[in-house]
C-alpha positions as CSV (number, residue, x, y, z in Angstrom):
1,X,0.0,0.0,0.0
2,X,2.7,2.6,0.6
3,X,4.8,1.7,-2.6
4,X,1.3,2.1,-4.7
5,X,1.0,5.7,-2.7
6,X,4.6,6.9,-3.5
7,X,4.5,5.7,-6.8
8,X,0.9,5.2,-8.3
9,X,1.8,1.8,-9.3
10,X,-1.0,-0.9,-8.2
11,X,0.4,-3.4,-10.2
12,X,2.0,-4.9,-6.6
13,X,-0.9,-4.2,-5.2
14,X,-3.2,-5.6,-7.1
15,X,-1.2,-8.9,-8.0
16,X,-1.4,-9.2,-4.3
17,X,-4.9,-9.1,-4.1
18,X,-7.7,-11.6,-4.6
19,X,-10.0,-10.0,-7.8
20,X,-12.8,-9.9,-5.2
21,X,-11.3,-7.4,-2.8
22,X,-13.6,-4.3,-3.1
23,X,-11.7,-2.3,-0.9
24,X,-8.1,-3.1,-2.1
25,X,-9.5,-2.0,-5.5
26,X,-11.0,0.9,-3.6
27,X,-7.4,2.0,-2.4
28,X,-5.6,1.2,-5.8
29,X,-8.2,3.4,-7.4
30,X,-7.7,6.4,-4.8
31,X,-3.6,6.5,-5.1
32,X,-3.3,5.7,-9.0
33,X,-5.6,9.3,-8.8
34,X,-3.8,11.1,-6.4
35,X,-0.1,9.9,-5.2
36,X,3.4,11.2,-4.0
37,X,5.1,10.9,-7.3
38,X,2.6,12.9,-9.0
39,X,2.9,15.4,-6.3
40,X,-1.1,15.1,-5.2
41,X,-0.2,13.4,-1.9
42,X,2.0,14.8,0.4
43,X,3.5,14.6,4.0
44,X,3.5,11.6,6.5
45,X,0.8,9.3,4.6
46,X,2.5,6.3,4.7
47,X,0.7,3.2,7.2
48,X,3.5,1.9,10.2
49,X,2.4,-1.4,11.9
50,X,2.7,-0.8,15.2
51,X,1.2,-4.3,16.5
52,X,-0.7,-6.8,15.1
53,X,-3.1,-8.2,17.6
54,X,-4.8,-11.2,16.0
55,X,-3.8,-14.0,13.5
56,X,-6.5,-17.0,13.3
57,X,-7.1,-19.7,10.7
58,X,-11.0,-20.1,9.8
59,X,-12.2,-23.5,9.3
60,X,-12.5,-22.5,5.7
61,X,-9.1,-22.2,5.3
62,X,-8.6,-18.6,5.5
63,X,-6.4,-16.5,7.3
64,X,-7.6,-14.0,9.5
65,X,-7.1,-11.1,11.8
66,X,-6.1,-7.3,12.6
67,X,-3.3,-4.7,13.0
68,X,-2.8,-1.2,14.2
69,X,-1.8,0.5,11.8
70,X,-0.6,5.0,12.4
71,X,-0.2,7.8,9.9
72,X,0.6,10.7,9.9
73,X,-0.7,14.4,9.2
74,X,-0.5,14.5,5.1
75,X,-2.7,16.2,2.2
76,X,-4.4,15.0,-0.8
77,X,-5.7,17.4,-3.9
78,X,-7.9,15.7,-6.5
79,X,-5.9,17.7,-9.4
80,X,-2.7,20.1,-9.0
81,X,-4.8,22.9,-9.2
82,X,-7.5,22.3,-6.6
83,X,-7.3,23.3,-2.8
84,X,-5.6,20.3,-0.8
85,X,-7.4,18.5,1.9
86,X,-5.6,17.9,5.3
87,X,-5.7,14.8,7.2
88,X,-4.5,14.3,10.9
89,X,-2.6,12.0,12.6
90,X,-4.7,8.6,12.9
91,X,-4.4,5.3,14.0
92,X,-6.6,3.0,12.7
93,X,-7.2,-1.2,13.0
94,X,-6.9,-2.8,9.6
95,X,-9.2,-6.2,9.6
96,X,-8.2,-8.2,7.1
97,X,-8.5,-11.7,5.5
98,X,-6.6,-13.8,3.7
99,X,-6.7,-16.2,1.1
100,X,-4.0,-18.7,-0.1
101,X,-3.4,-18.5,-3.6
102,X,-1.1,-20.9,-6.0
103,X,1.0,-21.0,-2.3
104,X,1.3,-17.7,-1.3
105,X,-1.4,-15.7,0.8
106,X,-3.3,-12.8,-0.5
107,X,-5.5,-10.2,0.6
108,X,-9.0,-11.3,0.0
109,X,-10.6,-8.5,1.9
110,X,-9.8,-5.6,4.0
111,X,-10.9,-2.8,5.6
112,X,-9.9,0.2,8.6
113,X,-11.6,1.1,11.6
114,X,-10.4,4.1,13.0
115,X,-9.7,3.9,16.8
């Protein structure tokens, strides 16, 4: 997630991603808009784990669980022209689940709660 916001590249992303995933698409569609290397994003946006309190295998084979996840204060502007919108410092829990896929795991869905 932080190498698609520098960049604008989802590619990683993406390839990481189950096709499913509404909100990873969600996010890759946000940052390949607006992202540090086009200068749209700037300031402490990029997500630091700073503890991941769950990890659990579902009967259905899936892998489960949460993290806290911090940024910092940054800005967004939807073009280079238009007035930037500030964001605060947050932390927030990322649920997630995964899914294995031809032996590695992938995110199959994700989303933030913010604390």
């Amino acid at each position: 997630m932080n190498y698609a916001a520098d960049t604008g590249d989802t590619t990683p992303l993406l390839g990481a991603s189950e096709a499913g995933c509404e909100n990873c698409k969600a996010y890759a569609a946000a940052v390949q808009k607006s992202n540090a290397a086009n200068g749209l994003l700037a300031g402490d946006y990029r997500e630091k784990l700073t503890e991941v309190a769950e990890l659990v295998r579902g009967e259905d084979g899936q892998l489960g669980g949460s993290a806290r996840v911090t940024v910092g204060a940054y800005t967004t502007k939807e073009t280079a022209t238009s007035k930037p919108f500030a964001s605060k410092p947050a932390t927030y829990t990322r649920e997630f689940a995964l899914s294995s896929q031809a032996g590695s795991w992938v995110m199959y869905e994700m989303k933030s709660v913010k604390q």
